[in-house]
N, C-alpha and C positions, 0 to 999 in steps of 0.2 A: 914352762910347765909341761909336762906329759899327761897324757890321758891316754888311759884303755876303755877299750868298748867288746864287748861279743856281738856279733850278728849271726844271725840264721835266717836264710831266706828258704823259701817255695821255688820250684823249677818256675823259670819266666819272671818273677820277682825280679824289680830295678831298684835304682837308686837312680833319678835325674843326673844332667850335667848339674855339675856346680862348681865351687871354687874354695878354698880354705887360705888362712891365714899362715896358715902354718906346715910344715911337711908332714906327710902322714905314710905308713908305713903296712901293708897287708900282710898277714900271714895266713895260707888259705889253709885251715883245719879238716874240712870234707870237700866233696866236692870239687865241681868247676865253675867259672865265671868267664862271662868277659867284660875287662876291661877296659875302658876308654880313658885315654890320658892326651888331652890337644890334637884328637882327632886319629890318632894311633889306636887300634885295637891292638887288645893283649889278651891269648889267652891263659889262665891261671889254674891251676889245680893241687890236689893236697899237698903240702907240703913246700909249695913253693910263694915266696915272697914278691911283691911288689911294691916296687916305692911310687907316691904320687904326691909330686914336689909342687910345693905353695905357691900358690898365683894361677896354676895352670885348671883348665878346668877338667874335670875328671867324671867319671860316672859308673856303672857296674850293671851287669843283667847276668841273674844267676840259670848258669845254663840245667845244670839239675837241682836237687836240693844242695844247699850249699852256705858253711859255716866257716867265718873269719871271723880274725883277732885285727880290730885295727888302730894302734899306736900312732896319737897326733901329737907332734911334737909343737909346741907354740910359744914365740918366743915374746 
């Protein structure tokens, strides 16, 4: 199954580590982030996508105000 979500965070607003069942897929609509995938930071900004593959633990800290689309794929 797929699922979509909207997020919108506040500058400094996270998202813990955590872990999914399944691959999940960002698309960053405003803003910037970073995120954490297995200990790798990544920074991300409009327009640009990230994948954060299942199993691995992952997490997010919005670096300004900042709005994703995030597509979980679950099998």
């Amino acid at each position: 199954s797929v699922g979509i979500t909207l997020f919108a965070f506040d500058a400094n607003e996270e998202i813990s580590a955590h872990t999914s069942t399944g691959d999940a897929m960002v698309l960053v609509l405003e803003g910037s982030a970073q995120v954490t995938i297995s200990g790798q930071s990544h920074t991300v900004q409009a327009g640009e996508v990230i994948i954060m593959p299942a199993g691995q633990p992952h997490a997010l800290k919005a670096l300004k105000r900042f709005k994703m689309m995030l597509v979980m794929i679950r099998s």
